[in-house]
N, CA, C and O atoms as a CHARMM CRD file, in Angstrom:
* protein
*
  384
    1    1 UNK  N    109.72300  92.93900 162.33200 PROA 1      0.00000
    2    1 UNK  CA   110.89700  93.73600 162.66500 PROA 1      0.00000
    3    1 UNK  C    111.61700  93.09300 163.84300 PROA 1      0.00000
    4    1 UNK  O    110.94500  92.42900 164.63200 PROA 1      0.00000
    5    2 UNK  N    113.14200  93.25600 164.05900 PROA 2      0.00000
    6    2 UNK  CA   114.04000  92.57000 165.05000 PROA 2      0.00000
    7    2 UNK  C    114.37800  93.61800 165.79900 PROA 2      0.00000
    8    2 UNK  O    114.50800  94.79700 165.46800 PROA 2      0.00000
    9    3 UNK  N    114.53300  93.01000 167.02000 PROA 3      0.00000
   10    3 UNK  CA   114.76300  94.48900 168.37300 PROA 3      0.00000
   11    3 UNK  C    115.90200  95.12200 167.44300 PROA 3      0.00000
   12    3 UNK  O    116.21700  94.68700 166.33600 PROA 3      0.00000
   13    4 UNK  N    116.52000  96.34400 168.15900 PROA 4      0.00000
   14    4 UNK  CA   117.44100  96.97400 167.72400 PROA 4      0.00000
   15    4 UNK  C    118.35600  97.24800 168.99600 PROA 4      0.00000
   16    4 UNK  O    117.91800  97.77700 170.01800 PROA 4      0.00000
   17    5 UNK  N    119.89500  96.76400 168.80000 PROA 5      0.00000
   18    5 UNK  CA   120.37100  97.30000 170.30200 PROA 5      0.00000
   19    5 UNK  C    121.43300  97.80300 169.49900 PROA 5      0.00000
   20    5 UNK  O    121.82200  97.45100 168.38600 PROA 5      0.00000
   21    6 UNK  N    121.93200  98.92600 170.47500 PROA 6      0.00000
   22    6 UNK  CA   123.09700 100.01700 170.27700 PROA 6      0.00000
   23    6 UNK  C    124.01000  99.66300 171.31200 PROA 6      0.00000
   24    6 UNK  O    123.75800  99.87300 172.49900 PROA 6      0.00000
   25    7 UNK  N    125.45100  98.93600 170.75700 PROA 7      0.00000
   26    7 UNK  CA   126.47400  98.66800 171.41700 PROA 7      0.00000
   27    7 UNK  C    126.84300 100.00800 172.69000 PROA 7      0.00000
   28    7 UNK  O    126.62700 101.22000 172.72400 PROA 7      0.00000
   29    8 UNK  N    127.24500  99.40100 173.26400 PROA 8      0.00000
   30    8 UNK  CA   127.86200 100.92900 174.32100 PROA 8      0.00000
   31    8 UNK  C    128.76400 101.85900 173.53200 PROA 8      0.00000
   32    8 UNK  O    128.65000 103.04000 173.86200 PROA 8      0.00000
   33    9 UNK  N    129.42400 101.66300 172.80200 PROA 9      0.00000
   34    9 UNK  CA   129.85700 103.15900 172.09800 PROA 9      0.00000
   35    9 UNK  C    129.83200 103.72800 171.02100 PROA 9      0.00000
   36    9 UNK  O    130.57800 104.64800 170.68400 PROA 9      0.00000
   37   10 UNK  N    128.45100 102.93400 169.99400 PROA 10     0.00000
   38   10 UNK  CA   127.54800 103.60900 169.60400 PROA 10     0.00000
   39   10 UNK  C    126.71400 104.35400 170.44100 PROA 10     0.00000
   40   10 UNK  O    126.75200 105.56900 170.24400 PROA 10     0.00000
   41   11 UNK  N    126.09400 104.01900 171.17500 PROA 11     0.00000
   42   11 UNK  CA   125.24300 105.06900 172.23100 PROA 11     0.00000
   43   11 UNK  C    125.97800 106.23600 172.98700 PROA 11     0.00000
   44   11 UNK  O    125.54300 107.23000 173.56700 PROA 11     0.00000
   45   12 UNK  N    127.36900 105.71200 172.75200 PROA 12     0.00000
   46   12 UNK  CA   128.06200 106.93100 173.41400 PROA 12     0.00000
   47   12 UNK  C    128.20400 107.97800 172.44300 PROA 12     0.00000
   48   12 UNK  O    128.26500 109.14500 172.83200 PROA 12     0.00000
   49   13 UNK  N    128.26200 107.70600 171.27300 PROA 13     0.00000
   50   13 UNK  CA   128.63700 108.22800 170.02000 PROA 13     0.00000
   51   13 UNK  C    127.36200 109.23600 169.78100 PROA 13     0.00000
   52   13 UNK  O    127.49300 110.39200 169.38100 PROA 13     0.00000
   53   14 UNK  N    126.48100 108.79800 169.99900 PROA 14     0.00000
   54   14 UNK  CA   125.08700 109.03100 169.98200 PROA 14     0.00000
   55   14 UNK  C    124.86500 110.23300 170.61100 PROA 14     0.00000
   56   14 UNK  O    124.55500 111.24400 169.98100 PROA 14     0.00000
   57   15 UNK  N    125.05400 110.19200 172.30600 PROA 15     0.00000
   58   15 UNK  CA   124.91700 111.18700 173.17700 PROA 15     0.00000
   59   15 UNK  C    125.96800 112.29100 173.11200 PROA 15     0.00000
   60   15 UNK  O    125.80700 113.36300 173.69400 PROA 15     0.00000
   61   16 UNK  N    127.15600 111.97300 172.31700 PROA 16     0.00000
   62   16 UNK  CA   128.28900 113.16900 172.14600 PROA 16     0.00000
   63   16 UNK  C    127.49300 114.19700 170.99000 PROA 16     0.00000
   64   16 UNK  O    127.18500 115.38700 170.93800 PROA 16     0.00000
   65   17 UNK  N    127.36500 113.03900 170.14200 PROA 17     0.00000
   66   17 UNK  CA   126.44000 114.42800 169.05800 PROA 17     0.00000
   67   17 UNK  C    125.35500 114.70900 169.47100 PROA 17     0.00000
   68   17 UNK  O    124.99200 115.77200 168.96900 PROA 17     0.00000
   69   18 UNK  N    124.61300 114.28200 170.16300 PROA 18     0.00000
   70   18 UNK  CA   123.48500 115.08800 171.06900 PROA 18     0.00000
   71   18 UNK  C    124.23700 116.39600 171.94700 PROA 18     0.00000
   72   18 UNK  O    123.98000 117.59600 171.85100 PROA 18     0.00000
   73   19 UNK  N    125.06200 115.84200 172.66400 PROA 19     0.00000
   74   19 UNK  CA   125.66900 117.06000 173.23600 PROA 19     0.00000
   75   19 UNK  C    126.53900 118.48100 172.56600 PROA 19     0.00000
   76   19 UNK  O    126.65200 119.59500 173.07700 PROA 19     0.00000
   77   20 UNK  N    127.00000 118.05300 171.45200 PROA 20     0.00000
   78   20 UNK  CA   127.23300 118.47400 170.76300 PROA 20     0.00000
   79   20 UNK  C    126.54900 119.83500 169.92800 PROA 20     0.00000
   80   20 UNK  O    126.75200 121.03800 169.76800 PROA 20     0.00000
   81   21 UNK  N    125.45900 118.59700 169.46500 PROA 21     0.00000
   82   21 UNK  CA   124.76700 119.82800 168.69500 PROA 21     0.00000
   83   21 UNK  C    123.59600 120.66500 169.61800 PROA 21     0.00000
   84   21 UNK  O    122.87800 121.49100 169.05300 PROA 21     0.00000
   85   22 UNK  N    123.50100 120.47600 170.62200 PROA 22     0.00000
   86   22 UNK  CA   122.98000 120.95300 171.46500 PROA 22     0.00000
   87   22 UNK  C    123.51500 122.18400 171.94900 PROA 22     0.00000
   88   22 UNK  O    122.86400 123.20900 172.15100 PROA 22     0.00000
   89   23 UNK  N    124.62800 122.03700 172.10700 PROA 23     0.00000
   90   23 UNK  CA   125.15600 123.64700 172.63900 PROA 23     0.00000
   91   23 UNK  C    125.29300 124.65100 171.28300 PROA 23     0.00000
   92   23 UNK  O    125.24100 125.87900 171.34700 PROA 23     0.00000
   93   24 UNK  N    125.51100 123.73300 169.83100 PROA 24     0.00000
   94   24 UNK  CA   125.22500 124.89900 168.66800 PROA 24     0.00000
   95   24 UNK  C    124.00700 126.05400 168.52100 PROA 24     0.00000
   96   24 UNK  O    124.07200 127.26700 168.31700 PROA 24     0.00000
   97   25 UNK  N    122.59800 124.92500 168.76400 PROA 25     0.00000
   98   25 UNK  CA   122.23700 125.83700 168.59500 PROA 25     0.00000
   99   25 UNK  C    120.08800 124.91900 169.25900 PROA 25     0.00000
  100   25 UNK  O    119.74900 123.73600 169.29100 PROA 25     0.00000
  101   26 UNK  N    119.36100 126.05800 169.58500 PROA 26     0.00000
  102   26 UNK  CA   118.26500 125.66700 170.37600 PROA 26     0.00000
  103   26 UNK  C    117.42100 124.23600 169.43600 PROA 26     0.00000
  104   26 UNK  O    116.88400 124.40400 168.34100 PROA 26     0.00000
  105   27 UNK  N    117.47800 122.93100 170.14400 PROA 27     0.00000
  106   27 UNK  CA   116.77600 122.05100 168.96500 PROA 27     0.00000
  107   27 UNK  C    117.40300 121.44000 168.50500 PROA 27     0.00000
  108   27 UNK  O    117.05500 120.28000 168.28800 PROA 27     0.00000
  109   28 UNK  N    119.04100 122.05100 168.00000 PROA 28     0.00000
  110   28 UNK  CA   119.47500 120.75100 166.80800 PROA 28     0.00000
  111   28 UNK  C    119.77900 119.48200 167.51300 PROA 28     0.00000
  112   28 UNK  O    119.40400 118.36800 167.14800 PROA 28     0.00000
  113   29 UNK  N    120.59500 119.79500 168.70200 PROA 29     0.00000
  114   29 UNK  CA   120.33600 118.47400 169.51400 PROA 29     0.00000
  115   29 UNK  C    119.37100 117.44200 169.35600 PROA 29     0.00000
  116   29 UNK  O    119.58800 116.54600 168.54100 PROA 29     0.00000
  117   30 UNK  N    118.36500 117.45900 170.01400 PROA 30     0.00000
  118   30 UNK  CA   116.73100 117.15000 169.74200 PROA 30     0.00000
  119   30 UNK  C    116.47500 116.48100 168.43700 PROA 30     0.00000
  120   30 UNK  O    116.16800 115.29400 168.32500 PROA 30     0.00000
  121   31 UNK  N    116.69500 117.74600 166.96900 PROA 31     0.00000
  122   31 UNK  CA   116.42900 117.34300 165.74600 PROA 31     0.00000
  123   31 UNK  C    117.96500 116.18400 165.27400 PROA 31     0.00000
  124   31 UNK  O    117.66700 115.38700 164.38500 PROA 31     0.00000
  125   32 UNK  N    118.90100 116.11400 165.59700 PROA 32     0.00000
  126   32 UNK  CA   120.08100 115.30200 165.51100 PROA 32     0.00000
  127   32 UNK  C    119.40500 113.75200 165.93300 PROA 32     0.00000
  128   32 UNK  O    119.45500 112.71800 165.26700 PROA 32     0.00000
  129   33 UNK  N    118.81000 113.96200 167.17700 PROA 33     0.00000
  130   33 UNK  CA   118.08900 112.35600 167.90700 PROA 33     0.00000
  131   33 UNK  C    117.31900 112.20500 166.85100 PROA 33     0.00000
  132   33 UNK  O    117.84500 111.39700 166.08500 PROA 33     0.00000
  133   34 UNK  N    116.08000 112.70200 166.35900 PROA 34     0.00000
  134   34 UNK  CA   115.33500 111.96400 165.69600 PROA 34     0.00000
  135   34 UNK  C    115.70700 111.70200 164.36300 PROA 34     0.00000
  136   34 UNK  O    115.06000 110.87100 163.72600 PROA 34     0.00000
  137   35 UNK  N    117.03500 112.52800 163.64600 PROA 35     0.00000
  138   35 UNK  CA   117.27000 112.64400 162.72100 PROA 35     0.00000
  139   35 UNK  C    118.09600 110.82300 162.57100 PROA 35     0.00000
  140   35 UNK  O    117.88000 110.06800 161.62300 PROA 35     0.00000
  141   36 UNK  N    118.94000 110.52700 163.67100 PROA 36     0.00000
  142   36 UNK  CA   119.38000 109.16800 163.88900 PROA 36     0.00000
  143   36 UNK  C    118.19600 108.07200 164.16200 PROA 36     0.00000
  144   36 UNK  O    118.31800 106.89100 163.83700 PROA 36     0.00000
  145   37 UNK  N    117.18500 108.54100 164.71900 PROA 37     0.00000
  146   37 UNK  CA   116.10900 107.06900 164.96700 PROA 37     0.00000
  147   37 UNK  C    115.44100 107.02300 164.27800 PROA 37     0.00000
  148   37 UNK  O    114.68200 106.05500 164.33900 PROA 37     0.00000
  149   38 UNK  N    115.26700 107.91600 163.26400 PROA 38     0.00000
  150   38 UNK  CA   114.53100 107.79900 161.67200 PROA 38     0.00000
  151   38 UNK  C    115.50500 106.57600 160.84800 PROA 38     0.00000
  152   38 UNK  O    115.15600 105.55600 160.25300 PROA 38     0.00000
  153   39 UNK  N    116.78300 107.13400 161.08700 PROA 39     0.00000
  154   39 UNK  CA   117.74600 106.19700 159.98400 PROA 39     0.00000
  155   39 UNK  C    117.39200 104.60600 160.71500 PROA 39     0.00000
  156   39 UNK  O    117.13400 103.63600 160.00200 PROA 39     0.00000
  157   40 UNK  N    117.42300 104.53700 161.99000 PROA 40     0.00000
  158   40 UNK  CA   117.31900 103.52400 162.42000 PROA 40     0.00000
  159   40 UNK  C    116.20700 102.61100 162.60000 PROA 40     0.00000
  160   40 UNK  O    116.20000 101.40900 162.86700 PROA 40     0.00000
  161   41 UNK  N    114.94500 103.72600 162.32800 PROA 41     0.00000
  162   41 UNK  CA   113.85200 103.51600 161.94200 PROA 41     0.00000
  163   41 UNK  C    113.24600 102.17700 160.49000 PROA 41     0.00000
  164   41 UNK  O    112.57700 101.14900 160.38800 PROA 41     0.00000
  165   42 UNK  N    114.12100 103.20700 159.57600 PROA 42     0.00000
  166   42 UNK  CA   114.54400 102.53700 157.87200 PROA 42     0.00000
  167   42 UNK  C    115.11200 101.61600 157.98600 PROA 42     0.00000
  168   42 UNK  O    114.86400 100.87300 157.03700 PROA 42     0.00000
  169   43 UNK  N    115.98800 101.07900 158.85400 PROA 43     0.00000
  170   43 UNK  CA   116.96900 100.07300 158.88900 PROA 43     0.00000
  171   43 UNK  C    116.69500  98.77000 159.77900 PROA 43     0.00000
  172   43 UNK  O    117.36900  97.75700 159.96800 PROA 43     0.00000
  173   44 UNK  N    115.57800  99.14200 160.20100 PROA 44     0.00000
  174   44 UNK  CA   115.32700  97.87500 161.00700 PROA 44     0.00000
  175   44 UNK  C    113.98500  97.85400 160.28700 PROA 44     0.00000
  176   44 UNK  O    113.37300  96.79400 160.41900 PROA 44     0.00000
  177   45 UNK  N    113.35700  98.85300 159.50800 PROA 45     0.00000
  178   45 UNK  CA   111.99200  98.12700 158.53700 PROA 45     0.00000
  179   45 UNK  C    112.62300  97.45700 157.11100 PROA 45     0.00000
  180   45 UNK  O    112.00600  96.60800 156.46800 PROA 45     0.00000
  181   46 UNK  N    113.85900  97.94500 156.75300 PROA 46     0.00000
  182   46 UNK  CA   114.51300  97.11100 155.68500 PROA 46     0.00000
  183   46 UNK  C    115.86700  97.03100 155.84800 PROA 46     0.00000
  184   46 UNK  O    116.50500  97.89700 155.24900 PROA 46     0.00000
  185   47 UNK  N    116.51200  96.20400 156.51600 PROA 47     0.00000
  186   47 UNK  CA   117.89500  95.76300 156.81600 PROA 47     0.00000
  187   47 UNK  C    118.89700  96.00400 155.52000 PROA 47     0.00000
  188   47 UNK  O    119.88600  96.73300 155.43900 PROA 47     0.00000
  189   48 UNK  N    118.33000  95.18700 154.59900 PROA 48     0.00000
  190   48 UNK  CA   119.33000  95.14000 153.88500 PROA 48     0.00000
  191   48 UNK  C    119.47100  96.75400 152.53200 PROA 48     0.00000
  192   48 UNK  O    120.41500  96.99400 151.77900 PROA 48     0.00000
  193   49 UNK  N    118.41200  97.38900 152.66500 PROA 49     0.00000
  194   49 UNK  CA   118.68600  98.79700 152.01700 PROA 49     0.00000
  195   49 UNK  C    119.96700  99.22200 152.14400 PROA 49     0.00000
  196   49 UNK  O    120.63500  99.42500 151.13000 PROA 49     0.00000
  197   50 UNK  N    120.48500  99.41400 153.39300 PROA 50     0.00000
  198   50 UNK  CA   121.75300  99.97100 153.82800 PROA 50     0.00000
  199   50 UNK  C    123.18500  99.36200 153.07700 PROA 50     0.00000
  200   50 UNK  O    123.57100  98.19700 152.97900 PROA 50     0.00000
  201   51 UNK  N    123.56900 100.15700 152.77700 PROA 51     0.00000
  202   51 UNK  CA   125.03400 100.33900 151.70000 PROA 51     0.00000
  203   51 UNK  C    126.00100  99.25800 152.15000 PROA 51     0.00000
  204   51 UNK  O    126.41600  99.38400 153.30200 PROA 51     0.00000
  205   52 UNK  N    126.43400  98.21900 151.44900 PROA 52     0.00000
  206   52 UNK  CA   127.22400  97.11100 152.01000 PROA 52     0.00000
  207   52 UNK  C    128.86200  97.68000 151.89400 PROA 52     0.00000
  208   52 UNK  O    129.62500  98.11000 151.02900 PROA 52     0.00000
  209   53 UNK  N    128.85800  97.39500 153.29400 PROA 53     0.00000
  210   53 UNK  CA   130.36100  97.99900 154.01600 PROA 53     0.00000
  211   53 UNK  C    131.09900  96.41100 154.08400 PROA 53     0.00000
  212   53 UNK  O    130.43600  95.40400 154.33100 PROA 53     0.00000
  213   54 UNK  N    132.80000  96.38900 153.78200 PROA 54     0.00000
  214   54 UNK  CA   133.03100  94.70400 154.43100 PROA 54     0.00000
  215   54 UNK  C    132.52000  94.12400 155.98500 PROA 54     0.00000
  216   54 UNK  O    132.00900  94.67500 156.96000 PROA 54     0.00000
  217   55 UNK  N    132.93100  92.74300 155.67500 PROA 55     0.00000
  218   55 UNK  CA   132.69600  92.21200 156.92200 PROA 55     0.00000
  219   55 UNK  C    131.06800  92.42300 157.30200 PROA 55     0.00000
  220   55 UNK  O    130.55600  92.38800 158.42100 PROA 55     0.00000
  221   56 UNK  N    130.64900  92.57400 156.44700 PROA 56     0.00000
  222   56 UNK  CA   128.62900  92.11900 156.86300 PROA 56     0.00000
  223   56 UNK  C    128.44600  93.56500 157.22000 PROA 56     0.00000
  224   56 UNK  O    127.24200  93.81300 157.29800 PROA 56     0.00000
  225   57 UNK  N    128.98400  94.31100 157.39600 PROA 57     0.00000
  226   57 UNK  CA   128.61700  95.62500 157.70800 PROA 57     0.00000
  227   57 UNK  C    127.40000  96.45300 156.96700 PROA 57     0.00000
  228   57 UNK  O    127.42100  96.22100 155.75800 PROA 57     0.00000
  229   58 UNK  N    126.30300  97.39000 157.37000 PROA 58     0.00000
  230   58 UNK  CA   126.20500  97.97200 156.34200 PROA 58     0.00000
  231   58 UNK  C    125.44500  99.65300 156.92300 PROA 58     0.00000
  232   58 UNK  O    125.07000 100.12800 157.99500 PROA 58     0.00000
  233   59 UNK  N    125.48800  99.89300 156.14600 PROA 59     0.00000
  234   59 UNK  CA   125.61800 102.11100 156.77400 PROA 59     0.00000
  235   59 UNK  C    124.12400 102.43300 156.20500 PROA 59     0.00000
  236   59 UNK  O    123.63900 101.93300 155.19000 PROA 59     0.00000
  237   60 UNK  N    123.75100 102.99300 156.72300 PROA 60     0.00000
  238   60 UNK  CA   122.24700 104.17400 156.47000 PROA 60     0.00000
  239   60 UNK  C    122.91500 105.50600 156.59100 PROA 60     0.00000
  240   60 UNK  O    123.59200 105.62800 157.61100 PROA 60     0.00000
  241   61 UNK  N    122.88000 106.49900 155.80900 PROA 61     0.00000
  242   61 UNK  CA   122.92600 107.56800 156.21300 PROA 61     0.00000
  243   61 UNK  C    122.17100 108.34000 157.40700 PROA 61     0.00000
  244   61 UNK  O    121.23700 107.79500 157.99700 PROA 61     0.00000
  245   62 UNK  N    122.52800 109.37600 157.67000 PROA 62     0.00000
  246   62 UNK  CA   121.68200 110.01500 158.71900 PROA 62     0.00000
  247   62 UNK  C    121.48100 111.27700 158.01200 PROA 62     0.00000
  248   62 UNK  O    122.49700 111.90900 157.72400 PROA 62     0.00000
  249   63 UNK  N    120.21700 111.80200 157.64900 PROA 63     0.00000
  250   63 UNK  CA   119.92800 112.68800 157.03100 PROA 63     0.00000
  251   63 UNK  C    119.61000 114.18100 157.52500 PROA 63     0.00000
  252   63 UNK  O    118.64100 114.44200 158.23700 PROA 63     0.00000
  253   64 UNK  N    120.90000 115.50500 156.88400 PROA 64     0.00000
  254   64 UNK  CA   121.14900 116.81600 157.30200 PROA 64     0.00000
  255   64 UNK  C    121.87800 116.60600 157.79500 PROA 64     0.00000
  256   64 UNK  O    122.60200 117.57100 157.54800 PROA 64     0.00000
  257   65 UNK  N    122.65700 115.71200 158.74100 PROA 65     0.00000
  258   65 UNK  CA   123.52000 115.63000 159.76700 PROA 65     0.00000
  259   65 UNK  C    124.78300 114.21200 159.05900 PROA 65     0.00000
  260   65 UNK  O    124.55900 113.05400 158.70500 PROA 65     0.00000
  261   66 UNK  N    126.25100 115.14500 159.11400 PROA 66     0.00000
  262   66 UNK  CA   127.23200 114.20600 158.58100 PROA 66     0.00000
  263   66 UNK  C    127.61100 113.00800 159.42300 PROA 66     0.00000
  264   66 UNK  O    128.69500 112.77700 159.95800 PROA 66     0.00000
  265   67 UNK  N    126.13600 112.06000 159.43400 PROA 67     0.00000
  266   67 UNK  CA   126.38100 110.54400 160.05900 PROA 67     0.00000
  267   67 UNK  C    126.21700 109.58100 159.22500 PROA 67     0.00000
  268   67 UNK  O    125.73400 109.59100 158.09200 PROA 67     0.00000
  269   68 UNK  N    126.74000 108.56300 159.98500 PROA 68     0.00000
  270   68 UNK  CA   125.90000 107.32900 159.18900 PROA 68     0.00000
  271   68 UNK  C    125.62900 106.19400 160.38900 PROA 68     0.00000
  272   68 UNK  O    126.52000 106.11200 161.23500 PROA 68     0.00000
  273   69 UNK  N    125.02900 105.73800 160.46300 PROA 69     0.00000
  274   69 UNK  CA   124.35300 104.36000 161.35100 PROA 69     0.00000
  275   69 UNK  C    125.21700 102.97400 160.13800 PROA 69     0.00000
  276   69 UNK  O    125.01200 102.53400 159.00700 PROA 69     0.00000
  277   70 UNK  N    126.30400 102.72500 161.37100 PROA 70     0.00000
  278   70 UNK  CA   126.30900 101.18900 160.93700 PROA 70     0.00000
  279   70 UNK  C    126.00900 100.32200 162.04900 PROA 70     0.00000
  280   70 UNK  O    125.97700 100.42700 163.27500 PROA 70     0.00000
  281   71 UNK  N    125.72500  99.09900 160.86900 PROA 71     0.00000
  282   71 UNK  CA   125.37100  97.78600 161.85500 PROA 71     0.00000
  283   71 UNK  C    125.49500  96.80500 161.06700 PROA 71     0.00000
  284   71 UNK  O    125.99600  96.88000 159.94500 PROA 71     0.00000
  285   72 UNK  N    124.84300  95.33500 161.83300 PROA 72     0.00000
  286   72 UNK  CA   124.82300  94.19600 161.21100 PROA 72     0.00000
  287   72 UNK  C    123.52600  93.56000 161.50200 PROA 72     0.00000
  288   72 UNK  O    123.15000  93.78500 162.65200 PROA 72     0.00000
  289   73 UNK  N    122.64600  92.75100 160.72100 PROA 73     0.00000
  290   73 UNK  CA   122.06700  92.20300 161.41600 PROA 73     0.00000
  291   73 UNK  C    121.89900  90.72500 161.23900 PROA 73     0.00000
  292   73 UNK  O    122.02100  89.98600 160.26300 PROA 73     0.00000
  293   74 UNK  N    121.54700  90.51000 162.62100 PROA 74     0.00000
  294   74 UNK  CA   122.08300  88.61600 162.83200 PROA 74     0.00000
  295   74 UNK  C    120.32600  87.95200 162.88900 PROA 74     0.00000
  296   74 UNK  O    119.38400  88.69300 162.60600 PROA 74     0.00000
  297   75 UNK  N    120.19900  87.05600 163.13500 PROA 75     0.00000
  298   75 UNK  CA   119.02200  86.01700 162.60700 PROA 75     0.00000
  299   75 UNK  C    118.10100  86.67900 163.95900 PROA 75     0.00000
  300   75 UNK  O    116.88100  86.69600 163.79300 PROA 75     0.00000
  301   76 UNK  N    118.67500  87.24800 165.34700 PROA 76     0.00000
  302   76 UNK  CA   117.55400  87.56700 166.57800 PROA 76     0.00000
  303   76 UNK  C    117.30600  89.01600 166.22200 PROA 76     0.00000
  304   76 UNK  O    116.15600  89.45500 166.19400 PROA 76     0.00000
  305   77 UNK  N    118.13500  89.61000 166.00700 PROA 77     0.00000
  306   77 UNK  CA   118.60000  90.87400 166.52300 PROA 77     0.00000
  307   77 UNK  C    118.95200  92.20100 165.37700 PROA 77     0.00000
  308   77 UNK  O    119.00500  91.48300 164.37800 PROA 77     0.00000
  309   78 UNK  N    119.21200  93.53700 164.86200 PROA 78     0.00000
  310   78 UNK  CA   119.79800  94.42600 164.93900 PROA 78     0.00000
  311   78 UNK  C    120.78300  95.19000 165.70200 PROA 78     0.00000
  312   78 UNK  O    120.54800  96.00100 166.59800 PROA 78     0.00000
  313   79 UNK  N    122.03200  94.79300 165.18700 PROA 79     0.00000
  314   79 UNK  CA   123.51300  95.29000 166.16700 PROA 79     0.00000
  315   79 UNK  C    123.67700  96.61900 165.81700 PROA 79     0.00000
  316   79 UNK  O    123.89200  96.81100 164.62000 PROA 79     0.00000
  317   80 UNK  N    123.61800  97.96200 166.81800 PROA 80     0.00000
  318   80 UNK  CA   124.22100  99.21600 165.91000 PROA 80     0.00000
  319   80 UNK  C    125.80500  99.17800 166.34500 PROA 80     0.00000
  320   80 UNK  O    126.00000  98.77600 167.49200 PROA 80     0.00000
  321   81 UNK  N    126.86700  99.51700 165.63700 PROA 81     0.00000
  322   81 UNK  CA   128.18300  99.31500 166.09200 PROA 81     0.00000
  323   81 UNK  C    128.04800 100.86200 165.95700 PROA 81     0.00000
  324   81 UNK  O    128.56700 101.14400 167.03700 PROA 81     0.00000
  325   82 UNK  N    127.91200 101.37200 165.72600 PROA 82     0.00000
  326   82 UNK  CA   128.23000 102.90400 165.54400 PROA 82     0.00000
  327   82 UNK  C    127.31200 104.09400 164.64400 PROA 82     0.00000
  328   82 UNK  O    126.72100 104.19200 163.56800 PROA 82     0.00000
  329   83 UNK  N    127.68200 105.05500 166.08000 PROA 83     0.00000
  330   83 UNK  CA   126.80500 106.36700 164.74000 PROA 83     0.00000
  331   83 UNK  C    127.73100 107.53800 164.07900 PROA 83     0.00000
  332   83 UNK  O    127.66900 108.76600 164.02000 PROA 83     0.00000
  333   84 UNK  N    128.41300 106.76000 163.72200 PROA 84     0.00000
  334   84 UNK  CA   130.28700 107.52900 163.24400 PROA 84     0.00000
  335   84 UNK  C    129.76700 108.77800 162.10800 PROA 84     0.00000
  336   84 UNK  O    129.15400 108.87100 161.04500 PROA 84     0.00000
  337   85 UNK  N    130.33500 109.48200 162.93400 PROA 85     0.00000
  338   85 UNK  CA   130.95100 111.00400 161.92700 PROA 85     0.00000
  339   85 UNK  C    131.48500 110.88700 160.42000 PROA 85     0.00000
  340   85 UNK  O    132.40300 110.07000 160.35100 PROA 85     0.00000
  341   86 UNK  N    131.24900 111.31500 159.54000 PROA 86     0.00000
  342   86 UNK  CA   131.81500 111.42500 158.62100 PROA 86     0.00000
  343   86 UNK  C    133.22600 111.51200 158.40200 PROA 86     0.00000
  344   86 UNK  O    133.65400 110.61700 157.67400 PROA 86     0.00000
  345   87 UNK  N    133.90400 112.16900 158.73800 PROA 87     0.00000
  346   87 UNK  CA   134.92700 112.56100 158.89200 PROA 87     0.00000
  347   87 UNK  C    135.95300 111.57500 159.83300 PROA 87     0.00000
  348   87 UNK  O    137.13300 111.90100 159.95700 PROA 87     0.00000
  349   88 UNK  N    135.34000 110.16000 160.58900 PROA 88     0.00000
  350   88 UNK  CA   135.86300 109.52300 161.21900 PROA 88     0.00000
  351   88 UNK  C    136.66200 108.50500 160.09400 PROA 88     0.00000
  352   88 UNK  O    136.02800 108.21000 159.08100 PROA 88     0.00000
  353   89 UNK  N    137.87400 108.03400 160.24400 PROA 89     0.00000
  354   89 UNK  CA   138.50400 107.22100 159.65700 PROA 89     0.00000
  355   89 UNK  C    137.80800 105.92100 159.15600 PROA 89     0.00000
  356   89 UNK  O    137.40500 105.19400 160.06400 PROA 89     0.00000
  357   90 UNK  N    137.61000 105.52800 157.99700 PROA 90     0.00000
  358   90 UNK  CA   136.64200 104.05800 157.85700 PROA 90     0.00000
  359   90 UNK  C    137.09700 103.26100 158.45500 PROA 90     0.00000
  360   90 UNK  O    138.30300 103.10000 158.64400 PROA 90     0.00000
  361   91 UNK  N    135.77200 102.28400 159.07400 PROA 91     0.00000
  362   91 UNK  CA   136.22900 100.89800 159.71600 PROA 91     0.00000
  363   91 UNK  C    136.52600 101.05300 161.24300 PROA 91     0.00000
  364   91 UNK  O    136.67800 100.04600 161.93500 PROA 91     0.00000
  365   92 UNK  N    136.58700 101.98400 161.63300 PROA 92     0.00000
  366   92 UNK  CA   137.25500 102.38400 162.80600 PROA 92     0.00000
  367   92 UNK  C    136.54600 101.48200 164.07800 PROA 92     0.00000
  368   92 UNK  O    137.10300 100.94900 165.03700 PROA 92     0.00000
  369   93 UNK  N    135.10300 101.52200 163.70600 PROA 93     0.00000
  370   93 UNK  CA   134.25400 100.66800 164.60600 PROA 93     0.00000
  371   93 UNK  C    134.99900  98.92500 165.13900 PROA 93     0.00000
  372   93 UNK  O    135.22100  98.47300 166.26300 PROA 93     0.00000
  373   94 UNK  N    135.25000  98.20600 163.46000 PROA 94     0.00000
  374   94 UNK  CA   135.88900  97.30000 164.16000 PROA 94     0.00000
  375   94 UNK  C    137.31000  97.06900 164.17300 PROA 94     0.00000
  376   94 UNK  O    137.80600  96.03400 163.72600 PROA 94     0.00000
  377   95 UNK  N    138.19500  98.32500 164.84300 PROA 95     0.00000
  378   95 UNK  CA   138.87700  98.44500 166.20100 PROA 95     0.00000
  379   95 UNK  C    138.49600  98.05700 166.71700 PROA 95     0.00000
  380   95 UNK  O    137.29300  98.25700 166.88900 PROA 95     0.00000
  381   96 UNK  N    139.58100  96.65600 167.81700 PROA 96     0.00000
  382   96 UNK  CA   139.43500  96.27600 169.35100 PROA 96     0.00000
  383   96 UNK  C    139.33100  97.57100 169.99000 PROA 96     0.00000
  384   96 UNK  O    139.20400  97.64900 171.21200 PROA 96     0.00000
């Protein structure tokens, strides 16, 4: 398995829906985190499972929760570019 790093606004992305679902309701917060490091879990034990997005991209769902984990991964490493919302416009990640 290759480290896994989470760009800075994937991780920001990360901690909004932590915060997020945290004030909904006792836990989902909590269950939202592991519900994302499971996907990320799957995705760094099999890279290429994940749904091919352009540009080398590719998405894991995040399961119960309307996410998906994209990334790329390069010959050292696992890149997460984002833990984008459903509802977020596609591609949006690679926006400058």
């Amino acid at each position: 398995m290759k480290p896994v790093r989470f760009m800075a606004s994937a991780e920001a992305e990360l901690l909004a829906g932590i915060a997020f679902y945290s004030e909904q309701a006792d836990n989902l917060g909590s269950r939202f985190y592991q519900a994302v490091f499971t996907a990320v879990s799957i995705l760094n034990q099999f890279p290429d499972a994940g749904y091919q997005l352009p540009a080398n991209f590719r998405r894991v769902i995040v399961k119960t929760f309307p996410y998906s984990v994209i990334y790329k991964e390069y010959p050292g490493e696992i890149v997460i570019f984002a833990v984008a919302h459903h509802r977020q416009q596609p591609g949006y990640w690679q926006q400058p």
